[in-house]
Each structure stands twice: as structure tokens, then as C-alpha cells.
N, C-alpha and C positions, 0 to 999 in steps of 0.2 A: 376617107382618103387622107386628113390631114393625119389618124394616128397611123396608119400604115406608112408617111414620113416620116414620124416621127419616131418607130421602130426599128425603120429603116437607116437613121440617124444616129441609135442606139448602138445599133449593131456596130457604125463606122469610126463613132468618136474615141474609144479605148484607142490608149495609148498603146500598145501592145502591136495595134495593125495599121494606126498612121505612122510607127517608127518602128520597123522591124528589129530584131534581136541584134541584128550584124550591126543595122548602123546607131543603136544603143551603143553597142559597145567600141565602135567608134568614135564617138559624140567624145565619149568619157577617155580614150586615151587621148583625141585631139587637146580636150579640154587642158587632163592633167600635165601632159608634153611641152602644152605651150606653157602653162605655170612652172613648170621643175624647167624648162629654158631660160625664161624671163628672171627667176631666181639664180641661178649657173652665170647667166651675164650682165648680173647683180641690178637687173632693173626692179625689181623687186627684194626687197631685204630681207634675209630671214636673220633673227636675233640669234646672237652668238661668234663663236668665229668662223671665220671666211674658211669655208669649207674647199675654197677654189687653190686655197694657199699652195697644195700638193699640185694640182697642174699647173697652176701659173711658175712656181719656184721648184718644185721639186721633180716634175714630169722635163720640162723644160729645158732644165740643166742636163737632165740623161738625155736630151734630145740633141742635146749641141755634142755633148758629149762622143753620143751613137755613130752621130751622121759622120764622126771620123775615122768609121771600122773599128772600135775598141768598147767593150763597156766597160760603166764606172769600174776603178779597179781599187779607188782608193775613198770608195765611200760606204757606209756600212749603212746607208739606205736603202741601198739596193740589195734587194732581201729576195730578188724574185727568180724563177728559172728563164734559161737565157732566150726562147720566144715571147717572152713579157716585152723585148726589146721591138718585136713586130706593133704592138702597141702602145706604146710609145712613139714610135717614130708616125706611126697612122697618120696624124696631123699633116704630115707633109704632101698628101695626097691631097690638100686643098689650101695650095699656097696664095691664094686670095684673101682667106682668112688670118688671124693671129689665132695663136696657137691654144688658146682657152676656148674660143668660139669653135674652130675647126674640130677639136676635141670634143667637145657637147656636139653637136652637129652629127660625128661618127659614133657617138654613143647613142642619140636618136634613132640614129639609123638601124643600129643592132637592136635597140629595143622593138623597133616595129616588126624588124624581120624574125623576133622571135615570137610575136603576136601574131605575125601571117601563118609562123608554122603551126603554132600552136590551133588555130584559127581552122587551118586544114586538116593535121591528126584529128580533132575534135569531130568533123563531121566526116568522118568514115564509120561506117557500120562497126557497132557496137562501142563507138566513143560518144564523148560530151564536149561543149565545150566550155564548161565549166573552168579548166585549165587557162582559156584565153580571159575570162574573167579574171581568175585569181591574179594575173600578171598584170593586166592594165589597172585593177586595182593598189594589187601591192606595193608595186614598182612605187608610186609616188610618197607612196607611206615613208618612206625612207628620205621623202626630201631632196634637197639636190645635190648632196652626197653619191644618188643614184647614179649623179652625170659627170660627178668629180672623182670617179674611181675608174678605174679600168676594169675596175670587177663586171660589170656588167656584159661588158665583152668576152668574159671569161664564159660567166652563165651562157651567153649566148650559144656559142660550143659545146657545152654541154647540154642543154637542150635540144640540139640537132644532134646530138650524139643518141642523144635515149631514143628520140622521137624517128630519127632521119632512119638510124641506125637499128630499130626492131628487129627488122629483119634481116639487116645486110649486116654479118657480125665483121665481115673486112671493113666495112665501113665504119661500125661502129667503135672499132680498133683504131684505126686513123687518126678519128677526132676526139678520142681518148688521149691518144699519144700528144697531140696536137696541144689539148687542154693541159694535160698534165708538163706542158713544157710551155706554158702560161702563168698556169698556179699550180701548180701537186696535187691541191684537192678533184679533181675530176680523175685521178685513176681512178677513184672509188669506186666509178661507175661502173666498173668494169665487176664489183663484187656480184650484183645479180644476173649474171648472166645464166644462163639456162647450161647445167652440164652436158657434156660431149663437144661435138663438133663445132658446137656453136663458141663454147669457153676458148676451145686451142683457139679457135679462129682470130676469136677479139682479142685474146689476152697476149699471143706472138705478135698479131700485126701490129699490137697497141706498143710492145714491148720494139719490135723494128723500126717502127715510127721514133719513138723516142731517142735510142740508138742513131739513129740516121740522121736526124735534125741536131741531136747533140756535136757529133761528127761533123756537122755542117758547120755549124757555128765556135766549135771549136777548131776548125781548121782556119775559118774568116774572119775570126774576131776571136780578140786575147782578150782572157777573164769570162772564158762562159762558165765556170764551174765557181766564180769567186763569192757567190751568193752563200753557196755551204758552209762557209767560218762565218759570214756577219746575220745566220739566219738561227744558227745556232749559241749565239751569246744573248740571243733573246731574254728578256726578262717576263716579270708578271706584269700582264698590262692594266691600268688601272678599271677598264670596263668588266673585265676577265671575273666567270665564276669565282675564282680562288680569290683576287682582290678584296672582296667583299670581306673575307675574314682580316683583310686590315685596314679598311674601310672605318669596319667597327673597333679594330684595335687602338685606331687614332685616336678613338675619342674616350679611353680609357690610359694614356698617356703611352703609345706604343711610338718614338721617336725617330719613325720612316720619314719619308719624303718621295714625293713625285716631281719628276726630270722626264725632259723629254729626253729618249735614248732608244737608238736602233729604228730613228721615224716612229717611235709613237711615245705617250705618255704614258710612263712606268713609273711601281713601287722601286724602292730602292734603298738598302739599309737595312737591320737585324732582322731576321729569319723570313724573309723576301725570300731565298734560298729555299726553304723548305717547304714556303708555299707552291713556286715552281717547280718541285721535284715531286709534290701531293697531285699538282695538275698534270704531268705526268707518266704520274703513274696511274691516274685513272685514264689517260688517253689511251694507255697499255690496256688496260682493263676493258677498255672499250672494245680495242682490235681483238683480243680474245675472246669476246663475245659475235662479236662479226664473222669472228673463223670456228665458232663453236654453231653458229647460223647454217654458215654453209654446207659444216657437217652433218648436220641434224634436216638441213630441209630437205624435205620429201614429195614436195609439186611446185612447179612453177605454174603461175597464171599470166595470163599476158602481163599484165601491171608490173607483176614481182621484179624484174629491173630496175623500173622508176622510181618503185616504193624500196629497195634493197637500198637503191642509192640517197632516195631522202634519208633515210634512217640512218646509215650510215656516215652522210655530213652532218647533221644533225647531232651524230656523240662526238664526232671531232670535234663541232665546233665546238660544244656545249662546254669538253672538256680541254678545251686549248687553255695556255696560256695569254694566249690575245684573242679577245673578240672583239675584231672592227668593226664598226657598223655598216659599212661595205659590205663584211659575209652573211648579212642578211640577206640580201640578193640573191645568195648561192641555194638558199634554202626556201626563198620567192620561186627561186625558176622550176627547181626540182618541185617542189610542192605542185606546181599550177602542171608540170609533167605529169605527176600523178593521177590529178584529176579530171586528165584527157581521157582518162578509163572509166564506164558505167557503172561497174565495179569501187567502190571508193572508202577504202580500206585507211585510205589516209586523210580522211575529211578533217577528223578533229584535230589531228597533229599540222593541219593546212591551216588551218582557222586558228590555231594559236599561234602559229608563226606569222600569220597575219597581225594578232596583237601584237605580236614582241616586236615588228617593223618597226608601227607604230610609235611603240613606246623610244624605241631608238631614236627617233626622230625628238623626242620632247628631249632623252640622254643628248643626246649628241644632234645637232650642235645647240639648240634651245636653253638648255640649262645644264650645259655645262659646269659653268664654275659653280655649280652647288656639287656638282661630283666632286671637282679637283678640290672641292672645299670638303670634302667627305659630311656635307651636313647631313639635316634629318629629312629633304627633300631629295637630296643627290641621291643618298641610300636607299630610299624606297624606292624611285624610281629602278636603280640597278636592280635590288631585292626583286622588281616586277617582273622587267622586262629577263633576267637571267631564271626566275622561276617560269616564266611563260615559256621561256626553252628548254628547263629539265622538262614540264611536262609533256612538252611538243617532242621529245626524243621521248621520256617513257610508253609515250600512250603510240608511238609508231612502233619502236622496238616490242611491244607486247601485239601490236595490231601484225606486225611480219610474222611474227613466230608463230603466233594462231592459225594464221590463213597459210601456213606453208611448213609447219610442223607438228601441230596438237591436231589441227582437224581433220586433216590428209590421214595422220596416226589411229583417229578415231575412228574414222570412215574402215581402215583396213580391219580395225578389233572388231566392229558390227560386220562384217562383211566378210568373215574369214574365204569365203569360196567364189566371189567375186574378182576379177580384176583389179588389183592394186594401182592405183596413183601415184607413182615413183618417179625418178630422179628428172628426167629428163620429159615426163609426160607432161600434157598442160591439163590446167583446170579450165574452167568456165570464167568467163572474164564477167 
């Protein structure tokens, strides 16, 4: 009797069946939530600079500014398209709070609801939800940066874009347009979309959307297009790929300087120019590749949206002239998108965008002034964290084009008298 309780006992004590899988990974965003809060409303310190500086001073001021029908018209920090304005002013929707609280508060809240979503795509037939992992993981990697940008809110849309929007391409248009008149980066979404009716569908509505809101905002508020001059005198940023080659030039006596200019910390001085004309021109390089993608893919799978659009933020970012630690986020959401599919084509480029979070977090804001000091701790770290994202863009850009161009190709040369796998058809997820 007593070893049949005590078998019995066996069976009940794993951890696995006293704490189910759901509220595992609730345990763990509660956890992380309350820390990246308590750090946002500085009860907690993290070393380095106040990463709240941009909503306390610089959110703030576009928020006095907003609330008079105009945006900034005479400020070259405002770099964003003119529904970024919707975000920013958010905060007024809980005038109880001050406006750094209220702000963490609605960026929690975005955060959760894209855990819910993710949470639900994941348990429908033939998903995971390995996806809601990645994010309640990732998210805090970044520190509370996470809660002091607006990026977060940005991702949030665009995760409901991929995920909401599968199958609804009007829908998926919407929030596309939506997005891309937040930050620009979520048109990209729109690159995997599955040809025919599905493309017109998302790519007009995405395209009326944008149209219509512009029009809106141009009609109610003076300065919606004034972002276009202060976003293009952009320089090289100092976190940025290209940086790196004057990182190391500094300390072979290259007589640059870093300024803060256009809201962030930039190179500045002899052939800064040519580095941001090298970043680019690979971002050119990048899009030619993406429209060399398109032409060449020969099957969509279910995934192939989420993973078209990891892949393709992914070379933007890699190869921008600015990489803030914010657009890590962008590449957190999309990744934990991808891995809502059984299918998971984009593990390893998920798992390294996992480290480069990471690593961002020790970059910025932790050990900062060893970057702005370009020493031999600041560099490695950049050297890490910007190598962890070539190969998180190599190793998806080669994982899209296999699973949607060479294998599909290979299947039709073994198979000549069989039914082809072409444009519009799907594979097996």
C-alpha cells in the first residue's frame, strides 16, 4: 500500500502537471513585467543612462505640442510618420497618471495583448506556441528600453497584422497601412504575401489606408509630411553595422567625433559620408534581393508571410544606418510570429535574434560609455551583438529561399509528370 502512494506521488509531483504550460508562461511574463516596470519607474536602477529621458523630455514635448492640432514643425526629432502622433499622445487616455507612468502602463498593455494573440494563433491545429514563448522571453532582454519606446506598439500591429490578418488579406492591408504610418518598417509585411488575389487585396487596401490617413492628417494637422527632410539628413549611428569601421578607425587616429544629432548619437567628421552612402547602398542591395525573392518563389507555405517579413526586417535593419535598440523589438515580434508555425524554418535566425536582444541590453544602456569611448569592451560588444544579426539575416535569407525556391524547384526536376507546386499553391505547413 504505502509504495502504491508513493507511485502514486511520483506520478503528481513533476513540475510539468502541478504548473501547467499556460501558467508557466505566465508566471514568467508576470515576473519579467513587473521588473521592466519597476525599472521604467526607476524603482529599480539599471546602470547607465536613463533610458526614460526620450518619454519624460522628448515624448512629452510632442505631446504639449500635438495636443494643439500641429506637429513639431520645427524640430528635427521628429523623424516619424504622422500616426506615430496616435502614440504619443496615448498617454492622455489615463489622465490620472503622469505621463512616463501612463505611457509604461499602455506599453504593458500592448505587450500582453500581443502574448494573448500569440498565445491563441499558437494553439490552433497545426501551430505552437513556441511564439508566445519567444516574446515573453525576448521582450525583457531588451530591458526597459522595451517600455521607453514606442516601438513596442508599433510591433504590436504588426503582429496582429501577420497573425490576425492570414487569412483576411483586407484585413491584413489595414494594419499594414496602419503600421507603416507609425514606423515605415511594417509595409514589409506586405512582401510575403501569397500571389494573386490575395496580393491585390493587401497591397491596395494597404496602399488606401495609407492614402486616407495621410489625407486625414494632412487635412487636420499642419506638418504631417515634415518628418521626410529631418529623417533624411540622417547620419551614421554610432550602434549601426557601418559604425564599427570607425569605431576601429578612432583608435588608429581617425579624428571623427560623436554628437548627438537628429535624436540619436552619431559619427560625425571625415568620411562619415562614405560610410553612410556604403550602408546604403547595401540596403539597395538588400531590396534587390527581396524583389529577386519574390520573382523566383515558387510555393508559399503557411509560415512564408511571417518568415518573408522576419527576413526582410532583418536586412533593413542589419543594414541601416541606425540600429536602435528599440528595433530589436521589431525583430522579437516577428521572430516569436514565425514560430507560431510547426513548421519552423526560422528557429536559428529566432535564437540569434534572441542573443543580439541580449547583448543590446549590456550595449545600451549598461555599458554604454565604453561604446561612446569606442574602447576594447564597447567594440566587442558592437562586433557581437551586430555579428549576431548578420547571421540572424544570413541564415533566414538562405532558410526563405530553400523552403520557397531551390526545394519546390527540386521537387518539379524529380517529378517531371506530377503536379507542380507553383505560385500561388501552398505547401505543408
Amino acid at each position: 500500500m504505502a509504495g502504491a502512494i508513493r507511485t502514486k506521488l511520483t506520478f503528481r509531483l513533476p513540475v510539468d502537471r502541478v504548473l501547467p504550460a499556460d501558467l508557466r508562461l505566465l508566471a514568467l511574463w508576470l515576473l519579467t513585467r513587473t521588473l521592466l516596470l519597476l525599472c521604467v519607474l526607476k524603482v529599480l536602477i539599471v546602470p547607465g543612462p536613463d533610458v526614460t529621458s526620450d518619454v519624460e523630455v522628448i515624448y512629452q514635448g510632442w505631446y504639449e505640442i500635438l495636443r494643439t492640432g500641429t506637429f513639431p514643425l520645427d524640430d528635427v526629432t521628429w523623424q516619424y510618420p504622422p500616426a506615430a502622433a496616435l502614440a504619443v499622445l496615448s498617454p492622455g487616455l489615463l489622465p490620472f497618471l503622469d505621463y512616463l507612468t501612463a505611457f509604461a502602463v499602455l506599453a504593458c498593455c500592448c505587450d500582453a495583448a500581443v502574448l494573448v494573440l500569440l498565445r491563441y494563433a499558437g494553439g490552433r491545429p497545426g501551430r505552437r506556441t513556441a511564439g508566445a514563448w519567444v516574446w515573453t522571453a525576448g521582450v525583457p532582454l531588451l530591458g526597459p528600453t522595451a517600455y521607453a519606446r514606442y516601438d513596442l506598439m508599433v510591433t504590436a500591429v504588426a503582429v496582429c497584422a501577420l497573425l490576425a490578418g492570414a487569412r483576411r488579406a483586407r484585413l491584413l492591408g489595414v494594419l499594414v497601412g496602419l503600421g507603416a504610418l507609425l514606423k515605415v518598417w511594417p509595409a514589409l509585411l506586405l512582401l510575403g504575401t501569397r500571389r494573386g488575389p490575395a496580393t491585390r487585396t493587401a497591397w491596395t487596401t494597404a496602399a488606401g489606408t495609407v492614402l486616407g490617413l495621410l489625407l486625414a492628417f494632412a487635412v487636420t494637422m499642419p506638418g504631417a509630411l515634415a518628418f521626410l527632410d529631418f529623417q533624411r539628413d540622417r547620419g551614421t549611428e554610432v550602434e549601426s553595422l557601418g559604425a564599427l569601421v570607425l569605431h576601429v578607425a578612432r583608435a588608429f587616429g581617425w579624428q571623427g567625433w560623436m554628437q548627438l544629432n537628429y535624436g540619436s548619437v552619431e559619427f560625425l567628421g571625415p568620411y562619415v559620408a562614405v560610410v553612410s552612402t556604403g550602408a546604403q547602398a547595401l540596403t539597395a542591395l538588400a531590396f534587390g534581393w527581396l524583389l529577386l525573392w519574390r520573382l523566383r518563389a515558387r510555393a508559399w507555405a503557411p509560415s512564408t508571410p511571417c518568415d518573408a517579413a522576419f527576413a526582410a526586417v532583418l536586412l533593413f535593419t542589419t543594414t541601416s544606418r541606425v540600429i536602435s535598440p528599440q528595433y530589436l523589438l521589431w525583430l522579437v515580434g516577428l521572430a516569436a510570429a514565425c514560430l507560431t508555425y510547426r513548421a519552423r524554418p526560422m528557429r536559428t535566425p529566432a535564437l540569434l535574434t534572441l542573443a543580439a536582444t541580449g547583448v543590446t541590453f549590456l550595449e545600451f544602456p549598461v555599458w554604454f560609455s565604453h561604446v561612446a569611448a569606442s574602447d576594447p569592451l564597447g567594440v566587442s560588444l558592437l562586433l557581437l551583438r551586430n555579428g549576431l544579426l548578420v547571421a540572424a539575416t544570413v541564415t533566414a535569407c538562405r532558410s526563405l529561399w530553400r523552403r520557397t525556391v531551390t526545394e519546390p524547384g527540386s521537387r518539379e526536376l524529380r517529378l517531371p509528370g506530377q503536379p507542380s507546386v507553383r505560385d500561388g499553391q501552398l505547401l505543408g505547413s
